[in-house]
PyMOL Python script that loads the backbone (N, CA, C, O; Angstrom):
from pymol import cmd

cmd.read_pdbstr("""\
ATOM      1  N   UNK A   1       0.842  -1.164   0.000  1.00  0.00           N
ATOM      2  CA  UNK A   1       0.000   0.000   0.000  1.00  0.00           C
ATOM      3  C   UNK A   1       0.887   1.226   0.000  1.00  0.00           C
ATOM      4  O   UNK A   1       2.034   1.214   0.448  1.00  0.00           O
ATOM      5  N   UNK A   2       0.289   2.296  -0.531  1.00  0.00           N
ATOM      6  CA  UNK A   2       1.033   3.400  -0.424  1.00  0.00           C
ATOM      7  C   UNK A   2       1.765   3.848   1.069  1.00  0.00           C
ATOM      8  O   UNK A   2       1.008   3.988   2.029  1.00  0.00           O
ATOM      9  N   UNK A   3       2.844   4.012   1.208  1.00  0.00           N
ATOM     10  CA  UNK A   3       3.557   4.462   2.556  1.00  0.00           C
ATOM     11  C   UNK A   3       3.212   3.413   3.557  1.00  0.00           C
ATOM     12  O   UNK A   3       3.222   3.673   4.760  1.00  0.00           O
ATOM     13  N   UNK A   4       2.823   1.904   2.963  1.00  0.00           N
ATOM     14  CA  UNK A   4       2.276   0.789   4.450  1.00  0.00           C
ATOM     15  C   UNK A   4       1.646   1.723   5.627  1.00  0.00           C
ATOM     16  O   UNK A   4       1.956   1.744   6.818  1.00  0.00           O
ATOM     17  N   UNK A   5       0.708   2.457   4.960  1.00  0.00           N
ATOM     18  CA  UNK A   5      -0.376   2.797   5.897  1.00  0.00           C
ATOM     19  C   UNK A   5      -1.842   3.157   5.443  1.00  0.00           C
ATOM     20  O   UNK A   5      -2.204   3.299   4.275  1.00  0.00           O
ATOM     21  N   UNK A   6      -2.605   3.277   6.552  1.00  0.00           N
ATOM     22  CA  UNK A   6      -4.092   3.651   6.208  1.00  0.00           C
ATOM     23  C   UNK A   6      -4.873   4.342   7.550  1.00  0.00           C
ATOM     24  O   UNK A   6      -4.733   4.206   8.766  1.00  0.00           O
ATOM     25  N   UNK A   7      -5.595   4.999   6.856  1.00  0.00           N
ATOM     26  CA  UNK A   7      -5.912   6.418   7.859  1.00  0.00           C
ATOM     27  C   UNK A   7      -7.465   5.591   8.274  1.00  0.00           C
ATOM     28  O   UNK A   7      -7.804   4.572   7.672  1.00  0.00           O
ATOM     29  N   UNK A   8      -8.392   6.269   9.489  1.00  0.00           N
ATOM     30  CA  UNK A   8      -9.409   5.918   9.876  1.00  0.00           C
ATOM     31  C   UNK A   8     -11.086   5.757   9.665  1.00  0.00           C
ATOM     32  O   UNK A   8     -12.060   5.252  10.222  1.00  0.00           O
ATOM     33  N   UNK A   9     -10.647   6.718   8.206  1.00  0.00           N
ATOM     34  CA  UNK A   9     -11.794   6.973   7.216  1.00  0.00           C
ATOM     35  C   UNK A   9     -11.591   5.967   5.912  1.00  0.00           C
ATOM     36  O   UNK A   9     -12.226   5.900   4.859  1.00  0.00           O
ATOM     37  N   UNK A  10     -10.624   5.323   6.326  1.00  0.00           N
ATOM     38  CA  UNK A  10     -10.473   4.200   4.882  1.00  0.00           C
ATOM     39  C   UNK A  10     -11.139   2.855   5.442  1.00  0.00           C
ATOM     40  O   UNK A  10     -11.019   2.246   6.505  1.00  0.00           O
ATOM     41  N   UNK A  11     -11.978   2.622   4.145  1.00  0.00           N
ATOM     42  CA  UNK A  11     -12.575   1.201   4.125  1.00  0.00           C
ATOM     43  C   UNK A  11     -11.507   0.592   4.272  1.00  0.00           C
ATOM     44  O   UNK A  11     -10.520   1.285   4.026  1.00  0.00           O
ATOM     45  N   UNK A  12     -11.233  -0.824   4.693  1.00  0.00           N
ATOM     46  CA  UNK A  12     -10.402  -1.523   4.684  1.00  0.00           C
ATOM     47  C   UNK A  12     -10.582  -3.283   4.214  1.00  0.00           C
ATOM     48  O   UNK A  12     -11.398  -3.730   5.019  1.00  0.00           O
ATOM     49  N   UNK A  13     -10.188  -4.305   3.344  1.00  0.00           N
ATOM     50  CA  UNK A  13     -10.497  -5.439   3.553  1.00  0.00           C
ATOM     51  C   UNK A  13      -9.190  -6.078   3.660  1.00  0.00           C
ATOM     52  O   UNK A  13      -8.137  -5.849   3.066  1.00  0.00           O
ATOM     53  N   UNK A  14      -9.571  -7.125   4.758  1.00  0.00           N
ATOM     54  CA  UNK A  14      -8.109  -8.562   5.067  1.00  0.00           C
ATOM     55  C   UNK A  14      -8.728  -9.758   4.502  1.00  0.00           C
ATOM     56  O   UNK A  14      -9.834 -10.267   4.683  1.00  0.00           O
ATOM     57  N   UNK A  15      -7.716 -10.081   3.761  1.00  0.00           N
ATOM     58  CA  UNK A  15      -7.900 -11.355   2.812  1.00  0.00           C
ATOM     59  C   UNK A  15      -6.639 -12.110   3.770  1.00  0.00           C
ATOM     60  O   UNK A  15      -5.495 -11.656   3.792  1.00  0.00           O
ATOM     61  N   UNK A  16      -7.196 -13.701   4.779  1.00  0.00           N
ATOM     62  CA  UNK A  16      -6.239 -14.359   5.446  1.00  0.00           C
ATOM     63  C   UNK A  16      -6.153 -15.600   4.475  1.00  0.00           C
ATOM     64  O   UNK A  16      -7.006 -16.411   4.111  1.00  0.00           O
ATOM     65  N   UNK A  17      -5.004 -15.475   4.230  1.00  0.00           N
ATOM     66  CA  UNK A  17      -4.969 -17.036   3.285  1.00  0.00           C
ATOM     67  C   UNK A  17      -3.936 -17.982   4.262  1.00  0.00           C
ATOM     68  O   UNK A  17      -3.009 -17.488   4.905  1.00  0.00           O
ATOM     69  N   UNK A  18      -4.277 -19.458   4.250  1.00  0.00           N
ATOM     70  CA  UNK A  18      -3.436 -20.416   4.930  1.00  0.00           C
ATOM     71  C   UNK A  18      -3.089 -21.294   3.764  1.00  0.00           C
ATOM     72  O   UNK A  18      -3.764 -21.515   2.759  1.00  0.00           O
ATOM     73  N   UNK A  19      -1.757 -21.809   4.132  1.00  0.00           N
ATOM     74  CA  UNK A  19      -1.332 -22.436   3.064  1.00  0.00           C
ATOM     75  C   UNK A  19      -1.421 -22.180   1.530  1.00  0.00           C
ATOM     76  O   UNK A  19      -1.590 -23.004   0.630  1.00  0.00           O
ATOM     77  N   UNK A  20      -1.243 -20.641   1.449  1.00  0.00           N
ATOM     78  CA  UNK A  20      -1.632 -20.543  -0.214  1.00  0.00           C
ATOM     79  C   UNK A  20      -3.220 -20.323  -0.569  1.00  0.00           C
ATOM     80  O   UNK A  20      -3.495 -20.071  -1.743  1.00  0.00           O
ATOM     81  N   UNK A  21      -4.138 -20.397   0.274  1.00  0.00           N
ATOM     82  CA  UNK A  21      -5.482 -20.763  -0.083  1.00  0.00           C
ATOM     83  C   UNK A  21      -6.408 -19.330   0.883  1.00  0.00           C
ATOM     84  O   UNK A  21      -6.363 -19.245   2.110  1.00  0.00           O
ATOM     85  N   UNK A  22      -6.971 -18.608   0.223  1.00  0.00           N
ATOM     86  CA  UNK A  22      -8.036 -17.757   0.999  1.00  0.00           C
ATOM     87  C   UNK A  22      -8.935 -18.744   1.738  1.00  0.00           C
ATOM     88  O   UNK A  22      -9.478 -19.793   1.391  1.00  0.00           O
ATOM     89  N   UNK A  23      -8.900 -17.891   3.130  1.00  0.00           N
ATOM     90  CA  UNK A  23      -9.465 -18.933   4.345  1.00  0.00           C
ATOM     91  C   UNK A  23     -10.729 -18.482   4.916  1.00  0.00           C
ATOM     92  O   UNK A  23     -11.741 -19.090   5.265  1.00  0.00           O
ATOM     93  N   UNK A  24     -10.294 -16.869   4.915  1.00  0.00           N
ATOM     94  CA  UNK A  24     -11.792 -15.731   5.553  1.00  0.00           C
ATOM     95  C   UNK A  24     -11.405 -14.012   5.007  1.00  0.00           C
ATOM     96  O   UNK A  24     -10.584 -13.206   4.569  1.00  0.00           O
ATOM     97  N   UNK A  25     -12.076 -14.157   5.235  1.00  0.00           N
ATOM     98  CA  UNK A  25     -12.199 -11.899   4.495  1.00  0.00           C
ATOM     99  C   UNK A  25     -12.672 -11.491   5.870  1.00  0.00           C
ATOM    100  O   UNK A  25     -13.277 -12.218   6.658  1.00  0.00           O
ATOM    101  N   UNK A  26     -12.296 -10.162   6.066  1.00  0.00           N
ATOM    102  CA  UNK A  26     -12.864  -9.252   7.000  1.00  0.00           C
ATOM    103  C   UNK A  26     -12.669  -8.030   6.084  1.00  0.00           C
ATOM    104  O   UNK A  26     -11.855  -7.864   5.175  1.00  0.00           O
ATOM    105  N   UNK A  27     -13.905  -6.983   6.700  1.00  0.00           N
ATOM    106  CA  UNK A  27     -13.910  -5.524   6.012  1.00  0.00           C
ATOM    107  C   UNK A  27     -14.475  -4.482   7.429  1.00  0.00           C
ATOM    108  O   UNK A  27     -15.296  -4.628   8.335  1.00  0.00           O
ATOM    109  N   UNK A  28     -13.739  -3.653   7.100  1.00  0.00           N
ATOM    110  CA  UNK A  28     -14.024  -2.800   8.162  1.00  0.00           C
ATOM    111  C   UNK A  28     -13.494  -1.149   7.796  1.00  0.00           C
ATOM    112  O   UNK A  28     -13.229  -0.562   6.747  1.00  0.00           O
ATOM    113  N   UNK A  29     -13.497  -0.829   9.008  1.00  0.00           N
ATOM    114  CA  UNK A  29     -12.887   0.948   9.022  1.00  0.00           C
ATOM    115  C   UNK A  29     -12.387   1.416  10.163  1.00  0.00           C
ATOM    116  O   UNK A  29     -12.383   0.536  11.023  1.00  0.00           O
ATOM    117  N   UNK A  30     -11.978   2.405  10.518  1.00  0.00           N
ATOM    118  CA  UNK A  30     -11.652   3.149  11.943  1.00  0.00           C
ATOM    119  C   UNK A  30      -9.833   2.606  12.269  1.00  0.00           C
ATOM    120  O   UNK A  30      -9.230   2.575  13.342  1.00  0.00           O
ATOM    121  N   UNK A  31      -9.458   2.315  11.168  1.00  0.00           N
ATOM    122  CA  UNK A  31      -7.680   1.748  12.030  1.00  0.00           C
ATOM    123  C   UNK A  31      -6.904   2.742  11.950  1.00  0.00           C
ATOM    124  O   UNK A  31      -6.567   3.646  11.186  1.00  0.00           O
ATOM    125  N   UNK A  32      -6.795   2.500  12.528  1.00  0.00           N
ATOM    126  CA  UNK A  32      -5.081   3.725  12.303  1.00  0.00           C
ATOM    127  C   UNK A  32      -3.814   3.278  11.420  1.00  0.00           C
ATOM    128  O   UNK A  32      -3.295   3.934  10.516  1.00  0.00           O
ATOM    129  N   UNK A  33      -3.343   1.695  12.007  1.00  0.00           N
ATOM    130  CA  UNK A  33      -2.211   1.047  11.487  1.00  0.00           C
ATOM    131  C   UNK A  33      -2.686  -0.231  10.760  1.00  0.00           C
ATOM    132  O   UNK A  33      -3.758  -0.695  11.147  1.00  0.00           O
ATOM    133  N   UNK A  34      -2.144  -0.757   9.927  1.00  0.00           N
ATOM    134  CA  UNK A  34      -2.252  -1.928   9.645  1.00  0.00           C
ATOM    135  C   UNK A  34      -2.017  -2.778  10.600  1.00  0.00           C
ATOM    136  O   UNK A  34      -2.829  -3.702  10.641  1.00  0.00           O
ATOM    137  N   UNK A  35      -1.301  -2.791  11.279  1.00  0.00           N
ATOM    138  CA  UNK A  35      -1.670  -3.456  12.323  1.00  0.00           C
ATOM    139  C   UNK A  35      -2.878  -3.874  13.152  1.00  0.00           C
ATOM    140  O   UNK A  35      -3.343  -5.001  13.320  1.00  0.00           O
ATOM    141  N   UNK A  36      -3.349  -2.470  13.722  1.00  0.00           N
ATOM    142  CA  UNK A  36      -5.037  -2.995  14.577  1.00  0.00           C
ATOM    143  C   UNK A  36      -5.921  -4.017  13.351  1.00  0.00           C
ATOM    144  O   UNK A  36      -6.662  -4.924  13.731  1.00  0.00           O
ATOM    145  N   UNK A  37      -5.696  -3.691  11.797  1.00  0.00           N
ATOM    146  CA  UNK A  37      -6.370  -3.853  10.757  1.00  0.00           C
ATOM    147  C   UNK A  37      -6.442  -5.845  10.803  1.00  0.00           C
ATOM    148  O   UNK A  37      -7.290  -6.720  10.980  1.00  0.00           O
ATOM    149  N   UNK A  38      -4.849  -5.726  10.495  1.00  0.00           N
ATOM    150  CA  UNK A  38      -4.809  -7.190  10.728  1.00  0.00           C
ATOM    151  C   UNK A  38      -5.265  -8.281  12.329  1.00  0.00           C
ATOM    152  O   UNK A  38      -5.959  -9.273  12.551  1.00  0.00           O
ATOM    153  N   UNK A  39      -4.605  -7.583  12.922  1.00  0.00           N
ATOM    154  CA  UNK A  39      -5.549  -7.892  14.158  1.00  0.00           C
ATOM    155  C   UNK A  39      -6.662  -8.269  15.171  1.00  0.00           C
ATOM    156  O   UNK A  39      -6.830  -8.901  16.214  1.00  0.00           O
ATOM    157  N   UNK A  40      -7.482  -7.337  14.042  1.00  0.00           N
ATOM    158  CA  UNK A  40      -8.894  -7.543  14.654  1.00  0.00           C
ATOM    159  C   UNK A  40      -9.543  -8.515  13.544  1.00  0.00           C
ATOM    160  O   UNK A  40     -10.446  -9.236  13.969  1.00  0.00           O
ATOM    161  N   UNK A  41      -9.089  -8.677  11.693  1.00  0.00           N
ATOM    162  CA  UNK A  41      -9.494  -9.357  11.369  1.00  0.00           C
ATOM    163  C   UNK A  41      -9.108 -10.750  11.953  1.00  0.00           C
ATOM    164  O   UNK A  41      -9.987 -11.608  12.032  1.00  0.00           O
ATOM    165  N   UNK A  42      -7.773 -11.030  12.386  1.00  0.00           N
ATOM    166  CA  UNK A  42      -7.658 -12.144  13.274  1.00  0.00           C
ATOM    167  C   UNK A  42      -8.408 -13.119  14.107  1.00  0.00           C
ATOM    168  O   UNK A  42      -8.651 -14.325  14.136  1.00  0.00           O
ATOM    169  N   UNK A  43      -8.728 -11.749  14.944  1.00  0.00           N
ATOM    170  CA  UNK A  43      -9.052 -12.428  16.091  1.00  0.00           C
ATOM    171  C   UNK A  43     -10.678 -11.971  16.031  1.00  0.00           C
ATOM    172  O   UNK A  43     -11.318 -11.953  17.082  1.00  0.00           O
ATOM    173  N   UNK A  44     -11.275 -11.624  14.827  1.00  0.00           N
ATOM    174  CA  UNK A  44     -12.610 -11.772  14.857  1.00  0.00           C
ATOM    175  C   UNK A  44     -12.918 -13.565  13.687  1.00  0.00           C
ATOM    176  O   UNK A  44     -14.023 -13.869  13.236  1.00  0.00           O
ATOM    177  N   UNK A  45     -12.188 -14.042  13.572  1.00  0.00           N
ATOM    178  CA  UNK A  45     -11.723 -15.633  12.354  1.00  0.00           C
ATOM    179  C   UNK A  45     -12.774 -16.622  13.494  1.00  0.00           C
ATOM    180  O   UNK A  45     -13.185 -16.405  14.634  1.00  0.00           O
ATOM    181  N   UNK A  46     -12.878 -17.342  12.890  1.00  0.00           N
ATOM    182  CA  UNK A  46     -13.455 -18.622  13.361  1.00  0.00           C
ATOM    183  C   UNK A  46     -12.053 -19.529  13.271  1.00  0.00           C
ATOM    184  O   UNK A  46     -12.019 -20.684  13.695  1.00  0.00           O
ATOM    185  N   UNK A  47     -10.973 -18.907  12.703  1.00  0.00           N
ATOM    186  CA  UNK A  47      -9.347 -19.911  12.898  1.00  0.00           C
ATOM    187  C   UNK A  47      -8.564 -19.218  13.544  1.00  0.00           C
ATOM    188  O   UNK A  47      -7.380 -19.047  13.254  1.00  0.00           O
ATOM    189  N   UNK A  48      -9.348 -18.586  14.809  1.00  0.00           N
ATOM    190  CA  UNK A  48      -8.471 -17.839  15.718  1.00  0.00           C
ATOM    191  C   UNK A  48      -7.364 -19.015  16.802  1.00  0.00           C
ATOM    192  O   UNK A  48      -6.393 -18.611  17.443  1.00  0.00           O
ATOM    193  N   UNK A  49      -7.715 -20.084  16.771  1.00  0.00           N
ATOM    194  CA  UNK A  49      -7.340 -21.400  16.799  1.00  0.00           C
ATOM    195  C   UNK A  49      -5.808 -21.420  16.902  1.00  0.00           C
ATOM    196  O   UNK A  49      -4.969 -21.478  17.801  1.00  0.00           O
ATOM    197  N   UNK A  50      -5.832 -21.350  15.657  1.00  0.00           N
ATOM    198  CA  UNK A  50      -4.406 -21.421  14.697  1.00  0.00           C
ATOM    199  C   UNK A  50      -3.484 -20.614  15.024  1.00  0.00           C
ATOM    200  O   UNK A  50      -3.759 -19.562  15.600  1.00  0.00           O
ATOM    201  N   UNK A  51      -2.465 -20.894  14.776  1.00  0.00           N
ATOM    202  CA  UNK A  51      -1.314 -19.540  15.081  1.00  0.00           C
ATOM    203  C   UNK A  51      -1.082 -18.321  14.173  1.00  0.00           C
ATOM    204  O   UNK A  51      -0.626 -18.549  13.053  1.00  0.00           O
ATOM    205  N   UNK A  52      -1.339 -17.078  14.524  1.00  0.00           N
ATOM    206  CA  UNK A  52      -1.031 -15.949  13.931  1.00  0.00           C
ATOM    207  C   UNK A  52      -0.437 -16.187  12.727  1.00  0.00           C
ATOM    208  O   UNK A  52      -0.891 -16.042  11.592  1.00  0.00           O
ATOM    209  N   UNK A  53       1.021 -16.708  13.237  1.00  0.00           N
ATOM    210  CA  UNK A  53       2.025 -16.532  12.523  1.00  0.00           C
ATOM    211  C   UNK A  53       1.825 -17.197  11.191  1.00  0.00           C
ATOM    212  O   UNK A  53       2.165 -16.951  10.034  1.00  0.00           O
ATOM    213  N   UNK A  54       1.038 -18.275  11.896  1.00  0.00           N
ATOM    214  CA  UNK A  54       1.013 -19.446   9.919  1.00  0.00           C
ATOM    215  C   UNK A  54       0.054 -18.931   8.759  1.00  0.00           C
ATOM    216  O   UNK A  54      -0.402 -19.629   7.853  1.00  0.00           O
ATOM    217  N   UNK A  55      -0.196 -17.375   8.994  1.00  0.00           N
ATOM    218  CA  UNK A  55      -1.097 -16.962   7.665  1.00  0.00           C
ATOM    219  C   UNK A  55      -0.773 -15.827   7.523  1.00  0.00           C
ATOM    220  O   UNK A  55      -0.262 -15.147   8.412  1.00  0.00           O
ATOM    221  N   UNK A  56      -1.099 -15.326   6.021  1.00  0.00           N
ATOM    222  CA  UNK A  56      -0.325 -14.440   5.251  1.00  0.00           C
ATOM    223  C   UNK A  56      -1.743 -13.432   5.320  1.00  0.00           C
ATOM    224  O   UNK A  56      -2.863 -13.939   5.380  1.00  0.00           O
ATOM    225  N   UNK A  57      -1.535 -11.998   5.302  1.00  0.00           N
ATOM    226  CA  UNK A  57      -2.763 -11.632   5.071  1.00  0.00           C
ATOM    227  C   UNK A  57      -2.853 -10.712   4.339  1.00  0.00           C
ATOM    228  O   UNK A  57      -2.177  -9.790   4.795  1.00  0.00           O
ATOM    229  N   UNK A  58      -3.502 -10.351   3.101  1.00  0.00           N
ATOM    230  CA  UNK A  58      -3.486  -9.245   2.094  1.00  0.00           C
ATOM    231  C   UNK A  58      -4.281  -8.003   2.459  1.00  0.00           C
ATOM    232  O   UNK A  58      -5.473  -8.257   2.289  1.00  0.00           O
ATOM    233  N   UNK A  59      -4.045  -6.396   3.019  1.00  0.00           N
ATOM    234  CA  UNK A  59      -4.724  -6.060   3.367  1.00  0.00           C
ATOM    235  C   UNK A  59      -4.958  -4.612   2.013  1.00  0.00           C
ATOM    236  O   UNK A  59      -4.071  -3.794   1.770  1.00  0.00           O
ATOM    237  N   UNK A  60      -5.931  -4.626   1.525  1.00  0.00           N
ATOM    238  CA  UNK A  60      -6.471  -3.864   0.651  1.00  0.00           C
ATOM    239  C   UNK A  60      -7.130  -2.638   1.235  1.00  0.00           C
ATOM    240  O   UNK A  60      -7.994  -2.745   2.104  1.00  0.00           O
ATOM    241  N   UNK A  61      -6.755  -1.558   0.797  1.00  0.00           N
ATOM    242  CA  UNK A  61      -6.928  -0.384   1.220  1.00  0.00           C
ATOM    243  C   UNK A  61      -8.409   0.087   0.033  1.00  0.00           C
ATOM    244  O   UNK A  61      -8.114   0.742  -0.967  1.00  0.00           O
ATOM    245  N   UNK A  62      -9.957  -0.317   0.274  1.00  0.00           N
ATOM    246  CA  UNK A  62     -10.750   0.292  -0.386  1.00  0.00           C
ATOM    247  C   UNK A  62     -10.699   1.586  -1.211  1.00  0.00           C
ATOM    248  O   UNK A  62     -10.941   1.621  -2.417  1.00  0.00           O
ATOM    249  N   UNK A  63     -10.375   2.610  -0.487  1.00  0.00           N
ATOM    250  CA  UNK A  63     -10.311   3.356  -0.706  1.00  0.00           C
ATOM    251  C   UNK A  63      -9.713   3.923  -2.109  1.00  0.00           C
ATOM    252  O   UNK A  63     -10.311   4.634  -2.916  1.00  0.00           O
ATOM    253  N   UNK A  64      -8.418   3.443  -2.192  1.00  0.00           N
ATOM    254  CA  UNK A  64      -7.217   4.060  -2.327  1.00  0.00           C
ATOM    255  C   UNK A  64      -6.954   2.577  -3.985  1.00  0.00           C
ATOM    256  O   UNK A  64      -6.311   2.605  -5.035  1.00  0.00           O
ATOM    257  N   UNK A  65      -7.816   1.594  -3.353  1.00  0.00           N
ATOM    258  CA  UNK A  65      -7.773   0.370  -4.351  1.00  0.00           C
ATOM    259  C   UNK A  65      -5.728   0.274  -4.319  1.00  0.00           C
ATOM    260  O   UNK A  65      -5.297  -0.172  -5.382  1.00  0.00           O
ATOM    261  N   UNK A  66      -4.844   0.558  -3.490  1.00  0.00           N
ATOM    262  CA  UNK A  66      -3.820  -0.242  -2.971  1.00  0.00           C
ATOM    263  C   UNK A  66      -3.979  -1.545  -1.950  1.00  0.00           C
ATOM    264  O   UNK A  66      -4.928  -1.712  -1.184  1.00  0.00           O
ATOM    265  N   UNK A  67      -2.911  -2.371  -2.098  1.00  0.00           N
ATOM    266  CA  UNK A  67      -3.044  -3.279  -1.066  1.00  0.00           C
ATOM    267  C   UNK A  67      -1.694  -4.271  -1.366  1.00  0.00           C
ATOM    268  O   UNK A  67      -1.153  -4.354  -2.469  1.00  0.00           O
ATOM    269  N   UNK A  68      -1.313  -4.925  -0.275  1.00  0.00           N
ATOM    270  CA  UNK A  68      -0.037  -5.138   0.104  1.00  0.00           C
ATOM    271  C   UNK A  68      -0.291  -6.722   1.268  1.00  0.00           C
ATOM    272  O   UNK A  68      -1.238  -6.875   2.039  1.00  0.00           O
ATOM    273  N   UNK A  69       1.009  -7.815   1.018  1.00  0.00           N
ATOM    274  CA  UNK A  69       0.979  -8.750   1.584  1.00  0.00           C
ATOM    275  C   UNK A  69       1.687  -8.263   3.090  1.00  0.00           C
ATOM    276  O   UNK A  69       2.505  -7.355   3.239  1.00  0.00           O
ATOM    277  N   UNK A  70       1.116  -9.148   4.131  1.00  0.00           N
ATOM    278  CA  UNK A  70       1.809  -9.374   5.261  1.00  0.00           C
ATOM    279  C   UNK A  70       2.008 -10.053   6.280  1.00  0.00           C
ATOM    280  O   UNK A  70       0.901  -9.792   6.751  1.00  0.00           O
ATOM    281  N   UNK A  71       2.641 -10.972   7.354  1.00  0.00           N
ATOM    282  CA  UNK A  71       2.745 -11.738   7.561  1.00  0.00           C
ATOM    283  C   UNK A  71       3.226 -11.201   9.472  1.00  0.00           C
ATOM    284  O   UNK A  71       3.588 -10.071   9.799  1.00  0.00           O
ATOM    285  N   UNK A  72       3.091 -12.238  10.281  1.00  0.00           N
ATOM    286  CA  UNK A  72       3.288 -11.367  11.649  1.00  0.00           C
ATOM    287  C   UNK A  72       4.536 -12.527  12.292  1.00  0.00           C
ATOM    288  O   UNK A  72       4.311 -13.735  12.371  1.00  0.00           O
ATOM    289  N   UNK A  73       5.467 -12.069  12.588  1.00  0.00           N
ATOM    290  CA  UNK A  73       6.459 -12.672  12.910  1.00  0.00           C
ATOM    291  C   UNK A  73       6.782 -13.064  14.183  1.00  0.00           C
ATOM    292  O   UNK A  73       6.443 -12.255  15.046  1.00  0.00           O
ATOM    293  N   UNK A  74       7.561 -14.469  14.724  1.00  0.00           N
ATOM    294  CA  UNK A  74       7.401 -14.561  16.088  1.00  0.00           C
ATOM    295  C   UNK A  74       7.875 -14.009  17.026  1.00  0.00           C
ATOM    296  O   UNK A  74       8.160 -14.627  18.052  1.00  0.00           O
ATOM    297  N   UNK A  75       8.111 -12.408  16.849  1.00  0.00           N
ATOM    298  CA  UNK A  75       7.990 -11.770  17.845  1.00  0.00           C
ATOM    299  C   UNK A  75       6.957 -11.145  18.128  1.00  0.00           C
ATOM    300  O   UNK A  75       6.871 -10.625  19.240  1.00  0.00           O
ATOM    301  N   UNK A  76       5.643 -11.009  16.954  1.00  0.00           N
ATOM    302  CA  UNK A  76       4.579 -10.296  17.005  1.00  0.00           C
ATOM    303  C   UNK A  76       4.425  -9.407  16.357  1.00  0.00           C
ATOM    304  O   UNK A  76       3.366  -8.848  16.644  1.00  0.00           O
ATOM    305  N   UNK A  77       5.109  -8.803  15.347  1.00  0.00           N
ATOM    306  CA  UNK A  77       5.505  -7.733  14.481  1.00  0.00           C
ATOM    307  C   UNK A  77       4.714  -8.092  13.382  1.00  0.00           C
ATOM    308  O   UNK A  77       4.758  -9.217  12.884  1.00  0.00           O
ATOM    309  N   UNK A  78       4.019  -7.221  12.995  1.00  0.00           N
ATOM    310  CA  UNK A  78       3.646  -7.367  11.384  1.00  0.00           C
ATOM    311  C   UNK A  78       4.734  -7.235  10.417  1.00  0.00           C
ATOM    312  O   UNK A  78       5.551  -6.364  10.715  1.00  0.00           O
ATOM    313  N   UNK A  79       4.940  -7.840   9.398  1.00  0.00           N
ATOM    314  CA  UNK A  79       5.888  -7.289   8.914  1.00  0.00           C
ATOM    315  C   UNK A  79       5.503  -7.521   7.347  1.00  0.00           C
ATOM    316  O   UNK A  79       4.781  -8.437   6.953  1.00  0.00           O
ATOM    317  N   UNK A  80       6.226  -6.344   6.369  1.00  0.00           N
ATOM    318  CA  UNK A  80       5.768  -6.229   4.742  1.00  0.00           C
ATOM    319  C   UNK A  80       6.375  -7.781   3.935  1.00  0.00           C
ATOM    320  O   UNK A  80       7.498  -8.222   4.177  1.00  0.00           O
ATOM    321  N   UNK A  81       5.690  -8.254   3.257  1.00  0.00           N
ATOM    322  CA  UNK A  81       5.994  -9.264   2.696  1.00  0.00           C
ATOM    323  C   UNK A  81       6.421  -8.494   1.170  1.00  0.00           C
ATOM    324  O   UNK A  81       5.589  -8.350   0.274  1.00  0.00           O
ATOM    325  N   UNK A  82       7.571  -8.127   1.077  1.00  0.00           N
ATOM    326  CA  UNK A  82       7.768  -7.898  -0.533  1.00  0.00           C
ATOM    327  C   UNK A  82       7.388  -8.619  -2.160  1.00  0.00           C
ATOM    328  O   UNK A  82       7.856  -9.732  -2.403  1.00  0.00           O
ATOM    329  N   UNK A  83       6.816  -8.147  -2.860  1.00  0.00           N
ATOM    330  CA  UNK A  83       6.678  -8.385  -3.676  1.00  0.00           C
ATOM    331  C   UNK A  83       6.976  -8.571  -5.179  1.00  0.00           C
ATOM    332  O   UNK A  83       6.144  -9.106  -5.911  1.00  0.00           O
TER     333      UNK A  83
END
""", "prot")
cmd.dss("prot")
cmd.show_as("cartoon", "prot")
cmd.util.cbc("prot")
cmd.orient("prot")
C-alpha cells in the first residue's frame, strides 16, 4: 500500500490465506495502522485457533484500491511481505 499505511476513514479489507489458499475476508474501518487492521481481522476468524504466525494476510486499502501482503512474525511484528 502506499507508505504501508491507512488512515481511519479508509474502508479496509483482510484477505487471510493459509497455506496458499483464501481462508476468511474481513472488512471494516476506523484503524489507524495496519496493524489494529490485521488484528482484529484475526481475532474476529473462526481460525483464531491457529497460530497468527502461519497466515499471510493481504490487506487492501478500499479506498485508495492499494493493497499489500503481510505476515506477523514470532515476535509479534507485522511485517511487509515484498513483492
Amino acid at each position: 500500500m502506499k507508505e504501508n499505511r491507512i488512515r481511519p476513514i479508509d474502508d479496509v479489507m483482510v484477505e487471510m490465506y493459509f497455506d496458499g489458499k483464501l481462508v476468511d475476508t474481513y472488512q471494516g474501518s476506523g484503524y489507524h495502522t495496519v496493524e489494529e487492521a490485521v488484528r482484529t481481522a484475526f481475532e474476529g476468524s473462526e481460525r483464531e485457533y491457529v497460530n497468527i504466525e502461519d497466515y499471510v494476510f493481504r490487506v487492501i486499502n478500499l479506498a485508495d484500491s492499494t493493497s499489500a501482503r503481510y505476515r506477523v512474525n514470532a515476535g509479534g511484528n507485522v511485517k511487509l511481505i515484498p513483492e
